[in-house]
C-alpha positions as a printed Julia matrix, in Angstrom:
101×3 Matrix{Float64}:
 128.46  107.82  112.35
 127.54  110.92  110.58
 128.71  109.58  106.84
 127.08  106.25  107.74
 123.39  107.88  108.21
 123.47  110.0   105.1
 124.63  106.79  103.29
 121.71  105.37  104.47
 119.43  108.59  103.43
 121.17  108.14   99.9
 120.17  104.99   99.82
 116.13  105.16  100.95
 115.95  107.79   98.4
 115.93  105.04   95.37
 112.75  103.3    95.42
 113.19  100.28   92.88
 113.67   99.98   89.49
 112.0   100.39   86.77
 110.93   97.43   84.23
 108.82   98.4    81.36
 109.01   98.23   77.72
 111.23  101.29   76.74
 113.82  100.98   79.9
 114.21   97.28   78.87
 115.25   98.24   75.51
 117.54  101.31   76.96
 119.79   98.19   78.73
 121.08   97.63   75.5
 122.66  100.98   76.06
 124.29  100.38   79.19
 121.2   102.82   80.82
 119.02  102.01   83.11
 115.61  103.26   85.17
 115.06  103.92   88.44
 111.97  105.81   90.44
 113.35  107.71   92.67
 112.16  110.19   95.65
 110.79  113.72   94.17
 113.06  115.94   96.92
 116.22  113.75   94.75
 118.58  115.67   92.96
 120.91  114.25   90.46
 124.04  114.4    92.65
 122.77  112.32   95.24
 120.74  109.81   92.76
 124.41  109.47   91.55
 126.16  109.08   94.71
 123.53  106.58   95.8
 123.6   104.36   93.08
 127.44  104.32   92.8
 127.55  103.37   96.41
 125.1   100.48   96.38
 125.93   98.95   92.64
 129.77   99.82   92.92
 129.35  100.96   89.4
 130.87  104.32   87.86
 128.25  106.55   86.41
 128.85  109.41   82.95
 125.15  110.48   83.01
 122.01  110.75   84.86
 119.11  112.18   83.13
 115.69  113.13   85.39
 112.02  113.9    84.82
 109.0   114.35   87.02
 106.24  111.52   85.86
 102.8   113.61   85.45
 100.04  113.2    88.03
  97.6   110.62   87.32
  93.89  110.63   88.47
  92.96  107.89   90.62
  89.26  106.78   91.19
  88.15  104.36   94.18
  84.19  104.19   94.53
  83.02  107.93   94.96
  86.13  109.2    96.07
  88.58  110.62   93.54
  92.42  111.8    93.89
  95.84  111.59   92.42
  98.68  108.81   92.91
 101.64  109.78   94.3
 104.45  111.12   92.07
 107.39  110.25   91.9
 110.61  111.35   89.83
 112.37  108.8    87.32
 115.84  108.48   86.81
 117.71  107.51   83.91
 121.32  106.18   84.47
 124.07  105.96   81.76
 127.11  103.73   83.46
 130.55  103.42   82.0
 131.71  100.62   79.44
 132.25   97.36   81.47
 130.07   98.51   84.6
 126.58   95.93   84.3
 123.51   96.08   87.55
 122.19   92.89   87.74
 118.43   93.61   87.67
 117.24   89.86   86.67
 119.41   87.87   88.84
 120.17   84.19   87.61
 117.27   81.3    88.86
């Protein structure tokens, strides 16, 4: 029970992945984005992703995105920041991000 709720903790600590310019251009180098929690460390990101794809991983690189300033009327604050995750997988391992229509 114990392995099957910090599977589970592994797991909520990927948010979704990323799809911008850059990370669609990293694919061609078997790497891909993720956002991920900010209390994530790269052990876990791994052990997550490996889990859920059933893909091996060489390499994950991390960075904490910058806060950005948020107006709404009057009131001013920051979005919430999160850390971004950059995965390197193993020749032959693919995550199907744009599924087939």
């Amino acid at each position: 029970m114990a392995k099957q709720l910090n599977s589970i903790n592994l797991i909520d600590s990927i948010k979704y992945p990323l799809i911008t310019d850059k990370a669609t251009r990293l694919l061609e180098n078997n790497k891909y984005s993720f956002l991920v929690s900010k209390n994530a460390d790269k052990t876990s990101i791994k052990q997550a992703i490996e889990s859920f794809f059933d893909v091996k991983i060489i390499k994950v690189n991390t960075l904490n995105l910058p806060r950005k300033k948020r107006k709404l009327g009057r009131s001013s604050g920051f979005r919430t920041q999160f850390k971004k995750a950059i995965v390197t997988l193993s020749e032959g391992n693919k995550i199907d991000i744009f599924p087939d229509l």
